[in-house]
C-alpha positions in Angstrom: 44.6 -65.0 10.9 45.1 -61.5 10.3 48.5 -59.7 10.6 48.4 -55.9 11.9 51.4 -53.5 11.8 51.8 -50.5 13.6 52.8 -47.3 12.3 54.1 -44.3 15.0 54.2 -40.9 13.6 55.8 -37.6 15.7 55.5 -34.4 13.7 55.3 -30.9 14.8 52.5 -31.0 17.0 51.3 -34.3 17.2 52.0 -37.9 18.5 50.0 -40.5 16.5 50.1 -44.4 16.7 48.2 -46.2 13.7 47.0 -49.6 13.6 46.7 -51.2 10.2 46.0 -54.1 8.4 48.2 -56.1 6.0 45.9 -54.5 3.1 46.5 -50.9 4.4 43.0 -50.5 6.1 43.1 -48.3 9.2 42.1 -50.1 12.0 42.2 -47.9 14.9 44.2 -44.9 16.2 45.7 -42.4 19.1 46.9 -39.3 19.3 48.1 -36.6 21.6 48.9 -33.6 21.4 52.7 -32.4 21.6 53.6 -29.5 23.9 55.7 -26.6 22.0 58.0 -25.3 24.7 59.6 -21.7 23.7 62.0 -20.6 26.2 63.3 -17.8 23.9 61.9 -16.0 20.6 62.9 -18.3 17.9 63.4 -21.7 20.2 60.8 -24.4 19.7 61.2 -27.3 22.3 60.5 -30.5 23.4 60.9 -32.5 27.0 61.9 -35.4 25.7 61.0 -37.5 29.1 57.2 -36.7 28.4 57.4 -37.1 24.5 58.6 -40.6 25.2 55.6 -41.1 27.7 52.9 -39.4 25.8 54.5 -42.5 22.9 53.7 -45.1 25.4 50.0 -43.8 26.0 49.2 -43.9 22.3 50.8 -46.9 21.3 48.3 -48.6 23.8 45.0 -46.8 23.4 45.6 -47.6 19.9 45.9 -51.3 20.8 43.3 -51.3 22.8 40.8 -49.2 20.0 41.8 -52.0 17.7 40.0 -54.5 20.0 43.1 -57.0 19.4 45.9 -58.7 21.0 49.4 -57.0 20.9 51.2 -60.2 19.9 48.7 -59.9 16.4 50.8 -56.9 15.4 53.8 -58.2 13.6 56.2 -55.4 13.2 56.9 -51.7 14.7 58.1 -48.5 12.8 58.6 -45.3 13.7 58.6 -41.7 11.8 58.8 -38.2 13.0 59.6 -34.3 11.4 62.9 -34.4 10.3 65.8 -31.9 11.3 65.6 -30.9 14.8 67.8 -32.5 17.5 67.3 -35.1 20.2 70.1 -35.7 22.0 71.0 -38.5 24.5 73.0 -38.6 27.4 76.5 -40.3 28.6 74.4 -40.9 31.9 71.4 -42.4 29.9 68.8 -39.9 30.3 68.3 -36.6 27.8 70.8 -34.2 27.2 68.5 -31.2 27.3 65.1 -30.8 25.8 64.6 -32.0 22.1 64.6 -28.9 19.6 61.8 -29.3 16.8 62.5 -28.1 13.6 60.3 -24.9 13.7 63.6 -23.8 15.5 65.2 -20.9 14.1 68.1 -20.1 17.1 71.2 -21.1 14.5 70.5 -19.4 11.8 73.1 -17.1 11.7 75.4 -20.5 10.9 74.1 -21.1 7.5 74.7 -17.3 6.9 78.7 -17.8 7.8 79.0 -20.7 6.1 77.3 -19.3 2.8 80.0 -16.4 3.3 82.8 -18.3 4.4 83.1 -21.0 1.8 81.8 -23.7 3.4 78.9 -24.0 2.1 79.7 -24.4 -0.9 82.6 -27.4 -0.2 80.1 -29.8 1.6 77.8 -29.1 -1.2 79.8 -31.5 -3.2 78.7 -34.4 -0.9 75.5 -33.4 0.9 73.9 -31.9 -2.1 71.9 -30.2 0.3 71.9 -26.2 1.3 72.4 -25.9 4.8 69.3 -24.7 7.0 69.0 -23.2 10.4 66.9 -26.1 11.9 69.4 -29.0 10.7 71.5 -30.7 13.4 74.9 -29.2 12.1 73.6 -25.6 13.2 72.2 -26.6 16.7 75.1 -28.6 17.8 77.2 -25.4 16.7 75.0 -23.2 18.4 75.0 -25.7 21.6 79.1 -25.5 21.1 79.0 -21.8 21.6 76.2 -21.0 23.9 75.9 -24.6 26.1 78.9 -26.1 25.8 78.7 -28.5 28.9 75.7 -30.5 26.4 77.9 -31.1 23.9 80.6 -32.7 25.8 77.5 -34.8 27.8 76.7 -36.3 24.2 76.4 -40.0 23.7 73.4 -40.4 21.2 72.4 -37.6 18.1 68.9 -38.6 17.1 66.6 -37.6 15.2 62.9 -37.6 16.8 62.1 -40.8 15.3 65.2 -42.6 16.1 64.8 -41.3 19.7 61.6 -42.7 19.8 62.9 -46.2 18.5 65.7 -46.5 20.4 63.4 -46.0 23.6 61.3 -48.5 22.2 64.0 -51.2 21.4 66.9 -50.1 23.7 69.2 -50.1 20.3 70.9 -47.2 18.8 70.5 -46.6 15.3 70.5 -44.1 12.9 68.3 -44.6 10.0 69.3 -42.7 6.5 66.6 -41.2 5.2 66.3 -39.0 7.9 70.2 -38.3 8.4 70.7 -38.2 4.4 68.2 -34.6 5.3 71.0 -33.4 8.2 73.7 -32.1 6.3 75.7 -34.6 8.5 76.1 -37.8 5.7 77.6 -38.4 2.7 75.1 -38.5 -0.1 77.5 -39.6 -2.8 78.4 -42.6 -0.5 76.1 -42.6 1.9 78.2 -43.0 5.0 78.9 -41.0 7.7 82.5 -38.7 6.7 84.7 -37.1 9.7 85.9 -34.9 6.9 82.4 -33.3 6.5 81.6 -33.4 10.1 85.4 -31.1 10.7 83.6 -28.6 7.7 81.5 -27.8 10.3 83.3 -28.0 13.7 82.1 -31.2 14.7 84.2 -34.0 14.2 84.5 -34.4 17.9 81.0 -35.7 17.8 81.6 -38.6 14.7 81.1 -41.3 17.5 78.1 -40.1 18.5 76.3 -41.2 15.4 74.5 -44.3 15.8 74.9 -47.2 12.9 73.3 -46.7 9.9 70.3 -48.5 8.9 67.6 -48.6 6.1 64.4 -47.8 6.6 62.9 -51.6 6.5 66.0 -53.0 7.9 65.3 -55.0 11.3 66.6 -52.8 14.6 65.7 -54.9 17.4 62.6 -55.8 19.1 60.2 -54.7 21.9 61.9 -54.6 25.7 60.0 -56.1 28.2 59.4 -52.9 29.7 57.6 -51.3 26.9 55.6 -54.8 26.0 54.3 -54.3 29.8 53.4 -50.8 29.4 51.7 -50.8 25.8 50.5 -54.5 25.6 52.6 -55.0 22.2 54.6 -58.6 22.7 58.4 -58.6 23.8 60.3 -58.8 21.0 58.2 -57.6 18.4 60.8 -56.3 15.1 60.8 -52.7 15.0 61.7 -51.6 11.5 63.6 -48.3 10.8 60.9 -46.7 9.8 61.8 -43.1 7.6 61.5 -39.6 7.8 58.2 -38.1 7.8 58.1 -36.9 4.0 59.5 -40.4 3.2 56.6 -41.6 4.8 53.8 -39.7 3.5 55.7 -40.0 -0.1 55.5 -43.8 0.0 52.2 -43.9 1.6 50.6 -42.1 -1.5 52.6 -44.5 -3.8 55.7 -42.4 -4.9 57.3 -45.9 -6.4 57.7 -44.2 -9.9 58.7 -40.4 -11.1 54.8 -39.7 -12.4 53.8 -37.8 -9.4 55.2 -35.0 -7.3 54.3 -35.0 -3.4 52.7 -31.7 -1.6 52.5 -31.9 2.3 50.9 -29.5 3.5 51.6 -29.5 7.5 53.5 -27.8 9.9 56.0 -27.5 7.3 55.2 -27.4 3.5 56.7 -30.2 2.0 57.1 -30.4 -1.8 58.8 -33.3 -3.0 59.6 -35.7 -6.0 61.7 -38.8 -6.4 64.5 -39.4 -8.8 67.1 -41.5 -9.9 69.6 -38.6 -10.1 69.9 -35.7 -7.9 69.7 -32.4 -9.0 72.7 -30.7 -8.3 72.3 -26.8 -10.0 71.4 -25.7 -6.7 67.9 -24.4 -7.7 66.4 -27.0 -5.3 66.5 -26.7 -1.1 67.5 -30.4 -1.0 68.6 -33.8 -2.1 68.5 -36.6 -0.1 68.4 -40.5 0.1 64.8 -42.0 -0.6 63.0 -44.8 1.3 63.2 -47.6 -1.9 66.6 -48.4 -3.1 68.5 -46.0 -6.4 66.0 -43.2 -5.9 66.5 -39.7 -4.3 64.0 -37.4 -2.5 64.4 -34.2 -4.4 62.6 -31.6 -1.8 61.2 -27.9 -1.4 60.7 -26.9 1.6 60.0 -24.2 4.7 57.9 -24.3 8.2 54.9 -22.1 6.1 52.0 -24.6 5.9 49.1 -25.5 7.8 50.3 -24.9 11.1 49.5 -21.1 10.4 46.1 -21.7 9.8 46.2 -23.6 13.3 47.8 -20.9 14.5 45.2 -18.0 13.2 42.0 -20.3 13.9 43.3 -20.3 18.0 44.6 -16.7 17.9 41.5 -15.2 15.7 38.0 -17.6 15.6 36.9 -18.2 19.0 33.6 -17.0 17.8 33.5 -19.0 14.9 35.1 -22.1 17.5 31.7 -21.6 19.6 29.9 -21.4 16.5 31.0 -24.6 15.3 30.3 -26.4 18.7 27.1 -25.4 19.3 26.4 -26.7 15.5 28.4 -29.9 16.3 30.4 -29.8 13.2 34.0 -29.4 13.2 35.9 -26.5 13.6 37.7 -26.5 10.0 34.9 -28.1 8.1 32.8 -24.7 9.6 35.6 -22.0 8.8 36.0 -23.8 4.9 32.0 -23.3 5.1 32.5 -19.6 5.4 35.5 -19.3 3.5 33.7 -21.2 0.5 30.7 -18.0 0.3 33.8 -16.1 -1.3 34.8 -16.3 -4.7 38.8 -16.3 -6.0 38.1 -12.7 -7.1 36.1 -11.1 -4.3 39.3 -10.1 -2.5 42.8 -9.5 -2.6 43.9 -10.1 0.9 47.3 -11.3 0.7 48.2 -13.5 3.6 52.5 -14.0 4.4 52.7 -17.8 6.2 55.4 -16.9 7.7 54.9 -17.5 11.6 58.2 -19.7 11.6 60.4 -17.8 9.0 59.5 -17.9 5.1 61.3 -20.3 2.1 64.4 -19.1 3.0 64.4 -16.4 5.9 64.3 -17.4 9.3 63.5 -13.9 10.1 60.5 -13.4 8.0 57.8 -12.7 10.0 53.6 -13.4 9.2 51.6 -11.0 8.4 48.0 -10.3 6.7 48.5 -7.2 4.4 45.7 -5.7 2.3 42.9 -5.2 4.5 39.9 -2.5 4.7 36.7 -2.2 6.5 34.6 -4.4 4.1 36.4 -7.3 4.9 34.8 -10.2 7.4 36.6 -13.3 8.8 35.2 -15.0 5.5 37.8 -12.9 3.5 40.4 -13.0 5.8 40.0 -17.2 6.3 40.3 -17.9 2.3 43.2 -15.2 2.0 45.2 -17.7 4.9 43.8 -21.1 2.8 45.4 -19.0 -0.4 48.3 -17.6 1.2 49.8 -21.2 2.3 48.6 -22.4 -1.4 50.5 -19.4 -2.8 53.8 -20.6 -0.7 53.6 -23.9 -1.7 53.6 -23.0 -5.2 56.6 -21.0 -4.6 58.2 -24.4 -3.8 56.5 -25.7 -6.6 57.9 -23.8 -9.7 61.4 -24.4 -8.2 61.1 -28.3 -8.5 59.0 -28.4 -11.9 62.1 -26.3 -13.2 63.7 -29.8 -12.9 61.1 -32.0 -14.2 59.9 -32.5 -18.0 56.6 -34.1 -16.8 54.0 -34.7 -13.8 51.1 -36.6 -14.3 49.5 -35.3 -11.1 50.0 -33.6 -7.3 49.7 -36.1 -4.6 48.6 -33.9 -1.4 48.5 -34.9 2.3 48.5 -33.0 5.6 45.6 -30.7 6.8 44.7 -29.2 2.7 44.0 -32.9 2.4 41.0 -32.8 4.6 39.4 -30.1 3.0 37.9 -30.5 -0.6 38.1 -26.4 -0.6 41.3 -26.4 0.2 42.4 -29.1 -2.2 40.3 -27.5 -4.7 42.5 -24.0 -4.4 45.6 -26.3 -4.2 44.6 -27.7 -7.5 43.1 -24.0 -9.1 46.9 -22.0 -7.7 49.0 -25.2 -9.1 46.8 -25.3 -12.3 47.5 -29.3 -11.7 45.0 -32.3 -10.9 45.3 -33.0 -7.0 44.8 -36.6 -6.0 43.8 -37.9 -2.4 45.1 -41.1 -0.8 42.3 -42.9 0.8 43.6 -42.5 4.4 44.0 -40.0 6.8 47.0 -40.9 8.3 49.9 -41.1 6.1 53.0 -41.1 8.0 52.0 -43.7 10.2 50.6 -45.7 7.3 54.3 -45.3 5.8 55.7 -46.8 8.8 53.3 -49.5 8.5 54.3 -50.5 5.0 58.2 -50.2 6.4 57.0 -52.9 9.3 54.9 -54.9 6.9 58.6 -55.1 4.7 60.7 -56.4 7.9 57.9 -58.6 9.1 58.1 -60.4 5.7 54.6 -59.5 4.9 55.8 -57.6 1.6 59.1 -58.4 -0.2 59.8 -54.8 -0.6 58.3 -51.0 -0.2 57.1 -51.3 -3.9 55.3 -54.5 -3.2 53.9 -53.0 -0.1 52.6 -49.8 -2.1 50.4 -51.9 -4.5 48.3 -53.6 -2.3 48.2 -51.1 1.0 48.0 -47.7 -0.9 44.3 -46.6 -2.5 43.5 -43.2 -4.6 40.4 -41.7 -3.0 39.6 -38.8 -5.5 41.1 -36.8 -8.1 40.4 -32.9 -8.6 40.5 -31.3 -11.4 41.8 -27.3 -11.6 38.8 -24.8 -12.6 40.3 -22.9 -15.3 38.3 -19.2 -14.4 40.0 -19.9 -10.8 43.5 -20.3 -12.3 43.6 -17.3 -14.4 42.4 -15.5 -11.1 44.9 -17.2 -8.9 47.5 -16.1 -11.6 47.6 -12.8 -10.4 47.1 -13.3 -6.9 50.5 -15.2 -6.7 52.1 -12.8 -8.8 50.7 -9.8 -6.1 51.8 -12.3 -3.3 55.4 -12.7 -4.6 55.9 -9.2 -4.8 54.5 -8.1 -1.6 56.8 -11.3 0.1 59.8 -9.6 -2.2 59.1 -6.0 -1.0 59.5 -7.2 2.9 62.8 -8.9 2.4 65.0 -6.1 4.1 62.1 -5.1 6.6 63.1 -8.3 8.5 66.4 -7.5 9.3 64.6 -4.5 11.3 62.4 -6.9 13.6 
């Protein structure tokens, strides 16, 4: 008999449920996509009421893809983006729409807190800077501009403990992802009213759930959700982990050879450690998903999403194109962007749709244009300029490293051998592929597998679900070229710092 585990992924514009096997194999999936509400410039949003339904739909169509019975999955887990805020309600229903953490509203917290002190006090236990998009912001910027929320509070989630908790009815807060919020105690890992009264908030201290690790047991299926997704009442739902947790354990992050580049709606950059790093030239420390290691982390909402974003605003005639050649959309614009060479333009593309590394108020922008130019140019300048950000992230985290074997990249680069290829040219590193396409579901999956029993442990899990697909190697020529692109890219990024304040 064959044991499946299910792995539920939320990220920033997608809701995927994964079937796998106990030897990693994808069996069958779903997805949908999520819809971005933006009430106000700078506010990204979610209805929480039809995020939890558009869950239900995919958890079944997956079920039903996979041709098997529900009660054949064994174990339930759940990851989503991390930061953001979901918040449930004293009456049991949402407190508002779900804020995703493309959300820039708060950011002038983080800029009073740098000025006022604060910062650097909760530094000593977060080990974390503070960001606009993390929970202590938005509920300070609920506080002041909708207070009647905050005192409505019963529940502060995090997507994927949202989703959970629908799913199981039990309230739980698992620490990766609040280890990420500014809101826990890293050097004890507990939740501290003295941290929470840093920021104004230790009203709110009961309002976070229990702490649990990420393959601790936290309930099973209801009734209600076995008859609306087929899974079978009772079925352990695991704690599952936050998204970068996921897709680092999926690609094997049990040891410190490796670092992690995620390249989706937010570029993640990522290693894991037995000590933090705590010099402050890193965006964030947090707790990891296996037991005595931290999640060292780079990151900022630059990634692919933009080239999402540009493909929609910019290639409809390359979308029709592509359809009437029944190939993919992507696979046809890396097809033109591949007919120009690393040194046939100079086009230096900002990813900065949602704010840059560390200014919410950056805006994106394509500067270096003339008439010769073609989409072709302007397609590999975006594929570069997201590269070129990442590395950014990059150089901050190898300055605390005194070797990597290799770059383990996921997200949307990971599809495209071009785009992996300039990944690997910009970092001058290999670039390996895990042999999946889903990684943050097959993360969750692994977590499952764990509280099912399947595995003793994460590490266990990892050498028998998780398989290298291909390794690339960096092309010397390219490297040299993309040597002085970056150095051109950080200095037109550099130039536009004050401009911002303007928009």
């Amino acid at each position: 008999m064959v044991n499946y585990y299910l792995g539920i992924d939320n990220g920033g514009t997608l809701c995927k449920a994964v079937v796998f096997d106990a030897a990693g194999a994808e069996v069958a999936s779903a997805s949908c996509e999520l819809k971005m509400l933006t009430p106000e410039p700078g506010h990204t949003e979610r209805d929480m009421d039809d995020l939890w339904e558009k869950n239900l739909f995919v958890i079944k169509e997956a079920i039903k893809k996979a041709g098997i019975d529900g009660a054949d999955i064994k174990g339930v887990a759940c990851s989503g983006h991390g930061k953001g805020l979901y918040l449930w309600g004293k009456d049991g229903k949402p407190c508002r729409n779900g804020i995703v953490s493309t959300d820039s509203r708060a950011w002038i917290y983080p800029e009073k807190w740098n000025a006022d002190g604060t910062a650097e006090r909760v530094f000593k236990k977060t080990f974390q800077k503070i960001l606009a998009c993390q929970p202590v912001s938005l509920l300070n910027w609920l506080k002041d501009n909708e207070p009647e929320v905050i005192h409505h509070i019963k529940w502060i989630f995090a997507v994927k403990d949202y989703i959970r908790f629908m799913l199981t009815g039990e309230a739980f807060a698992e620490i990766t992802d609040y280890s990420g919020s500014n809101m826990l105690n890293l050097q004890e890992v507990l939740f501290d009213k003295d941290l929470l009264c840093e920021f104004g908030l230790e009203g709110l201290y009961d309002a976070l759930p229990p702490l649990k690790s990420s393959t601790d047991f936290c309930g099973g299926i209801t009734k209600s959700v076995s008859e609306r997704t087929g899974l079978k009442e009772g079925t352990p739902v695991a704690g599952g982990m936050f998204d970068i947790d996921a897709c680092a354990v999926a690609m094997d992050m049990t040891n410190e050879d490796n670092i992690c580049v995620i390249a989706g709606t937010w570029s993640i950059n990522e290693y894991i450690s037995k000590q933090p790093v705590l010099n402050k030239t890193v965006m964030m420390n947090s707790v990891y998903c296996i037991d005595g290691y931290y999640l060292i982390e780079e990151c900022s909402p630059t990634s692919a999403g933009n080239h999402a974003w540009f493909t929609d605003m910019f290639l409809a005639e390359e979308k029709h194109r592509a359809k009437e050649l029944g190939v993919n959309m992507y696979a046809y614009c890396d097809s033109l962007a591949a007919k120009v060479k690393p040194d046939e333009q100079n086009i230096i593309f900002l990813p900065y749709l949602f704010g840059s590394n560390y200014d919410p108020q950056a805006k994106a922008c394509i500067i270096g244009l003339d008439s010769h130019h073609t989409r072709a140019h302007m397609i590999r300048a975006v594929l570069e300029g997201i590269a070129f950000c990442h590395k950014v992230h990059l150089d901050k985290l190898l300055a605390n490293r005194e070797d990597t074997k290799a770059v383990r990249l996921a997200g949307g680069a990971a599809s495209s051998m071009l785009w992996a290829q300039i990944f690997a040219d910009v970092f001058n590193m290999p670039v390996e592929i895990i042999d999946t396409k889903e990684l943050g579901a097959l993360g969750c999956a692994m977590a499952a597998a764990v509280a099912a029993g399947e595995y003793s442990d994460l590490k266990h899990a990892a050498e028998t679900m998780v398989k290298v697909k291909c390794r690339l190697e960096p092309d010397y020529e390219h490297t040299k070229i993309y040597e002085n692109k970056f150095a051109l890219y950080k200095r037109v990024s550099d130039s536009l710092a004050d401009t911002w304040k303007q928009f």
